[in-house]
C-alpha positions in Angstrom: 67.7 61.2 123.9 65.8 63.1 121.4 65.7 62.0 117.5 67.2 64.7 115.3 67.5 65.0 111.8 69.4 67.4 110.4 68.1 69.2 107.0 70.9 70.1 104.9 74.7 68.0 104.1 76.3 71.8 103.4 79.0 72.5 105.4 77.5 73.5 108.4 74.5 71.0 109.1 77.9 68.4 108.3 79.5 70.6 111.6 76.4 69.9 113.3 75.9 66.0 113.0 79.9 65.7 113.7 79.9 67.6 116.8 77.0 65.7 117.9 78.4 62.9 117.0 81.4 63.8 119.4 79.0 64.2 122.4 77.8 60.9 122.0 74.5 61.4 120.7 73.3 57.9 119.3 69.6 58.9 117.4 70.7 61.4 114.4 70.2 61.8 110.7 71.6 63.9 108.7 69.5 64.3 105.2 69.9 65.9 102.2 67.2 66.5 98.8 70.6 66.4 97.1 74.4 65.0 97.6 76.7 66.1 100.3 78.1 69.8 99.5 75.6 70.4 96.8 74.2 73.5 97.3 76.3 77.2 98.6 79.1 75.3 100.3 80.4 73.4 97.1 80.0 76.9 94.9 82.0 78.5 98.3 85.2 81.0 98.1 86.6 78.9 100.9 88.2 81.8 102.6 88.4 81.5 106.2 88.6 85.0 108.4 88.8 86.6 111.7 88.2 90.0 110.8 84.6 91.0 111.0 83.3 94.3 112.2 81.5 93.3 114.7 82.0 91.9 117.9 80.0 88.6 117.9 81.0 87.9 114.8 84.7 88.3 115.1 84.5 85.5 118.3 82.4 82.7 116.4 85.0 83.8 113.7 87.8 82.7 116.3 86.4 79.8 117.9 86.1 78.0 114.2 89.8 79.3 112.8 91.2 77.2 115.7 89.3 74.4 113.9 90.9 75.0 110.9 94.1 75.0 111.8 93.5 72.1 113.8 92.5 70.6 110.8 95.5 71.5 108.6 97.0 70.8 104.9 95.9 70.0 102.3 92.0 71.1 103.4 93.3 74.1 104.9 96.3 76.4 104.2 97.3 79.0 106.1 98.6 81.5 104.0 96.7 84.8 105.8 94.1 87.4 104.7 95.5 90.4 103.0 93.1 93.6 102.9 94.3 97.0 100.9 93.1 100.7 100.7 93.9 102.7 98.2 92.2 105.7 99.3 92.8 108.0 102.7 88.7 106.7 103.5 89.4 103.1 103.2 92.9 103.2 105.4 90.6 105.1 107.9 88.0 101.9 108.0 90.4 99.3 107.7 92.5 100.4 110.4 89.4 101.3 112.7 88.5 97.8 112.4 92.0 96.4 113.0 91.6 98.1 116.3 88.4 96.2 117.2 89.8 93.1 116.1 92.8 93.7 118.2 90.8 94.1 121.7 88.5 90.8 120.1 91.8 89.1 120.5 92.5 88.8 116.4 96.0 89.4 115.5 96.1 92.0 112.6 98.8 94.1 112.0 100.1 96.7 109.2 102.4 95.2 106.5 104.1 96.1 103.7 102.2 94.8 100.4 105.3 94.6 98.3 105.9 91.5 100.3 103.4 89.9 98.3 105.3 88.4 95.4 103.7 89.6 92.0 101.3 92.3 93.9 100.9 95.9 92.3 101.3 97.7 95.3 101.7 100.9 93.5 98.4 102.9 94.6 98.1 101.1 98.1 98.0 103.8 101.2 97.4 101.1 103.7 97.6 97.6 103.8 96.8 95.1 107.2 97.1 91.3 108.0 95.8 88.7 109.8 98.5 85.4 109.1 96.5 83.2 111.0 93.5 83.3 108.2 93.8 81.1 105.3 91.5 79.1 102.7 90.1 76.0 102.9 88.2 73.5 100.4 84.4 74.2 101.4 83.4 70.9 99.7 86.4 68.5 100.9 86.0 69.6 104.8 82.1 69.0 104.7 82.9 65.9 103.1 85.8 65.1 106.1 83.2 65.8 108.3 80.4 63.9 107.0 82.7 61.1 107.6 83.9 61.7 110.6 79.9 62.1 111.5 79.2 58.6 109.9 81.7 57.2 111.7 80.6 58.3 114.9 76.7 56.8 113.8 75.3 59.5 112.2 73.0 58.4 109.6 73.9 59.9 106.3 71.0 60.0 103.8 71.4 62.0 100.4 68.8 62.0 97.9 66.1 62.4 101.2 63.9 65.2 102.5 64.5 65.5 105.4 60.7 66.7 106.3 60.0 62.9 105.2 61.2 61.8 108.2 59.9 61.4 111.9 61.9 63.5 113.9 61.9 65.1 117.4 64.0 68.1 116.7 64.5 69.0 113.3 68.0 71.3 112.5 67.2 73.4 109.4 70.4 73.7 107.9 69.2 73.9 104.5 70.7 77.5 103.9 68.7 80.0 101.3 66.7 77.4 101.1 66.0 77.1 104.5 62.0 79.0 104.7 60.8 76.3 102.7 61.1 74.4 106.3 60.0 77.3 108.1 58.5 80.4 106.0 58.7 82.8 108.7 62.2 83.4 108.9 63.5 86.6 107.3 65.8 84.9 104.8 66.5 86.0 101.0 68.1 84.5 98.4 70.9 87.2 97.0 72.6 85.4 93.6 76.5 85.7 93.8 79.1 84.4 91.5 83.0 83.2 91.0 85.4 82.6 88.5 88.3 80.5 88.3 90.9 81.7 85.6 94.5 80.3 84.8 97.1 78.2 84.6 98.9 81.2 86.2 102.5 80.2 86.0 104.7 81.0 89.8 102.1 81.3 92.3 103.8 81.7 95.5 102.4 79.0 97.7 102.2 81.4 100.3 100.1 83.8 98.4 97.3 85.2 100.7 93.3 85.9 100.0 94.1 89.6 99.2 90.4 91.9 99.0 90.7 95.7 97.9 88.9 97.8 100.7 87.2 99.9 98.6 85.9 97.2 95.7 85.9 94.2 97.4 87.5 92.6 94.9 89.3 89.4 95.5 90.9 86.3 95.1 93.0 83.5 96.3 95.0 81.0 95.0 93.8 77.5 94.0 97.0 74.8 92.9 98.0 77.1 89.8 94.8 79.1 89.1 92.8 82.3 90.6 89.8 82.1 92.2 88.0 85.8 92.1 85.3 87.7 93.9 83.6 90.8 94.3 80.3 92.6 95.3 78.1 93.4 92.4 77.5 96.7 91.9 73.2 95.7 92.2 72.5 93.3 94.1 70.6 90.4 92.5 67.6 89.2 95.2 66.8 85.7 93.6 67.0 82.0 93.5 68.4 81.9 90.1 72.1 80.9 89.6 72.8 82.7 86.7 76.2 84.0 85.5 76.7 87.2 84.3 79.6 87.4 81.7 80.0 91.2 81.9 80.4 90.6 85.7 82.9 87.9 85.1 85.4 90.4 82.5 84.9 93.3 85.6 86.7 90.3 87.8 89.3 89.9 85.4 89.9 93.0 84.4 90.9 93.9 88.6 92.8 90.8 88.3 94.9 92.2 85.5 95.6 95.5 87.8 96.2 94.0 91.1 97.7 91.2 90.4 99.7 91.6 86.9 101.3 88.2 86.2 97.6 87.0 86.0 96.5 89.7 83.6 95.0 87.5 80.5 94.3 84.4 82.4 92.1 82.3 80.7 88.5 81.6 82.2 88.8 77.7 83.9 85.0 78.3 84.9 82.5 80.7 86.2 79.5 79.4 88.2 76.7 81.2 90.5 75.1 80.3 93.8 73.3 81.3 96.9 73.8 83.9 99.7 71.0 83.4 102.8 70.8 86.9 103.5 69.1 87.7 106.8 68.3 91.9 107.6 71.7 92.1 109.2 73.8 90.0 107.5 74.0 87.7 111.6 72.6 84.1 111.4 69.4 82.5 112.7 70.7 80.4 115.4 68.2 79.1 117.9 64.6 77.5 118.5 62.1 78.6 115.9 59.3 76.1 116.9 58.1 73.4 118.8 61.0 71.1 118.0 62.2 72.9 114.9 66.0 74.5 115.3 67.1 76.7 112.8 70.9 77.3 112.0 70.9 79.4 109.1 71.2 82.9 107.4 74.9 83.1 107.6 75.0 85.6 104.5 78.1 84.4 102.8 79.6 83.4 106.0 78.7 80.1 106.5 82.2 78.1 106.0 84.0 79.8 107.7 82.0 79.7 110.8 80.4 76.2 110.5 83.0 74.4 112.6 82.0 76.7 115.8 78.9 77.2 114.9 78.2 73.0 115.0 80.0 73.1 118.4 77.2 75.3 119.7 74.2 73.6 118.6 75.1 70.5 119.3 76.0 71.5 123.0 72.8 73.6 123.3 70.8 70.6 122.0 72.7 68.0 123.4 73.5 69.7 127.2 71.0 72.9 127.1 73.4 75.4 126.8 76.9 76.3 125.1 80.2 77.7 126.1 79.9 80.3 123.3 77.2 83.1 123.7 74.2 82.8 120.7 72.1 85.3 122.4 72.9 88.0 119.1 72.0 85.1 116.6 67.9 84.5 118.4 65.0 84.1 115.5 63.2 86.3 117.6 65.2 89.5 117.5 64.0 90.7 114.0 60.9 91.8 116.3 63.1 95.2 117.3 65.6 97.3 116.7 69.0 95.6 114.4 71.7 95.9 117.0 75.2 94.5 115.3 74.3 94.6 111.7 77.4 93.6 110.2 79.5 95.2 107.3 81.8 93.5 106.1 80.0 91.3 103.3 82.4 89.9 100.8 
């Protein structure tokens, strides 16, 4: 059996070396320059979603929720995904892609938002659900999975490149950092940023990631604080993880009108880090040289769908092939036409 190492300890070269693990591969190293979680997944939302826009994504987006809910409290809580339009445009899109998510198998369904404790539901036209969505902690799960990996006799080295190391296949899993391993894949670096603000007294337990349609503003609920998010209005193409305070009062000042008890929350923190953006918004999943795998590219998406995503490679390096289809996610189909570029970027 071939020697792998594994570049990257983020969440999903940590799904990677545990499903491999599982399949009783004996020769594998999992390395990272840094610690465990260090880089995107420890700097992660931690929402965990079934409702893409696009097919392919919406059934690697399955395949890992069962995970999740396998995996259960206090790493993951089910408390659902909430989205809201609050204009006649937005109900149309939301409830066009409830429809695809509903023959991908996703249950979504129309609710009433006033039966989110606290929510201003005021201006909302159309509101849909999906209770089997939830959040998770990005950092604790790798970690759990590490583990688990370890466990099974992965080698777990941190503090080690993993390009230092003789290998037979080497995994890049080293998300935007990933063309550093291999320059040509289409990969940039897009600079996003959260903010945590509280103590908010009476947070329902139950209360779900809830995103506006038309903003993309959102947030979840983290013991007694907020955690918030939203596209910025110009996209920031770099490597550097810089905060921008104007960016963070915008948050809070959506956070005052969605969700009033919150309104004058304190900031806890506010930090930056790394989106690996590929052309359209898929991952790189698949050979991208003579022994060099890449897993990468998941453009804010790479929680979330780690857990099937590990499954996958590990059976297509392990057995040859996998039970889930990774024919949209090739390196080699940037050489044509973009067939499922995918929308729904939070």
């Amino acid at each position: 059996m071939a020697r792998i190492v594994i570049a990257g300890a983020g969440c999903v070269g940590a799904s990677i070396a545990y499903h491999l693990a599982l399949l009783g591969a004996r020769d594998v190293v999992l390395a990272d320059r840094a610690e465990i979680a260090s880089g995107a997944t420890g700097k992660a939302m931690g929402g965990v979603r079934q409702q893409f826009s696009t097919g392919p994504e919406v059934r690697l987006a399955r395949e890992s929720a069962r995970f999740f809910r396998e995996l259960g409290a206090p790493l993951f809580e089910q408390v659902g995904y909430l989205f809201v339009a609050t204009t006649e445009d937005g109900a149309a899109r939301l409830r066009a892609r409830m429809e695809v998510q509903r023959e991908l198998g996703v249950p979504v369904e129309e609710v009433d938002p006033r039966r989110v404790g606290g929510l201003e539901a005021g201006d909302i036209l159309f509101a849909g659900a999906c209770w089997e969505d939830g959040v998770g902690e990005p950092a604790g799960i790798t970690r759990e999975l590490v583990g688990r990996a370890a466990e099974g006799g992965v080698d777990v080295r941190e503090g080690t490149d993993a390009r230092d190391l003789d290998a037979e296949v080497l995994v890049v899993a080293a998300g935007a950092r990933s063309p550093e391993l291999v320059p040509e894949l289409p990969i940039r670096p897009l600079c996003r940023q959260l903010v945590d603000v509280g103590p908010v007294a009476g947070l329902p337990e139950d209360l779900p990631m809830t995103i506006e349609e038309e903003t993309t503003f959102h947030f979840r609920r983290r013991a007694d604080t907020l955690r918030l998010a939203m596209t910025e209005p110009a996209p920031r193409w770099t490597d550097r993880e810089e905060v921008d305070d104007a960016l963070v009062e915008d948050k809070r000042a959506h956070l005052a009108h969605r969700y009033p008890p919150a309104a004058g929350a304190p900031v806890v923190r506010a930090w930056a880090g790394l989106y690996d953006m590929t052309p359209d918004a898929h991952p790189i999943i698949g050979w991208a040289g003579d022994g060099v795998y890449a897993a990468c590219g998941f453009s804010g998406h790479g929680f979330m769908q780690s857990p099937a995503v590990g499954r996958a490679v590990a059976e297509e390096l392990i057995l040859g092939e996998s039970e889930l289809d990774l024919s949209p996610y090739r390196p080699d189909r940037f050489a044509g036409e973009i067939e499922f570029p995918e929308t729904l970027i939070l």
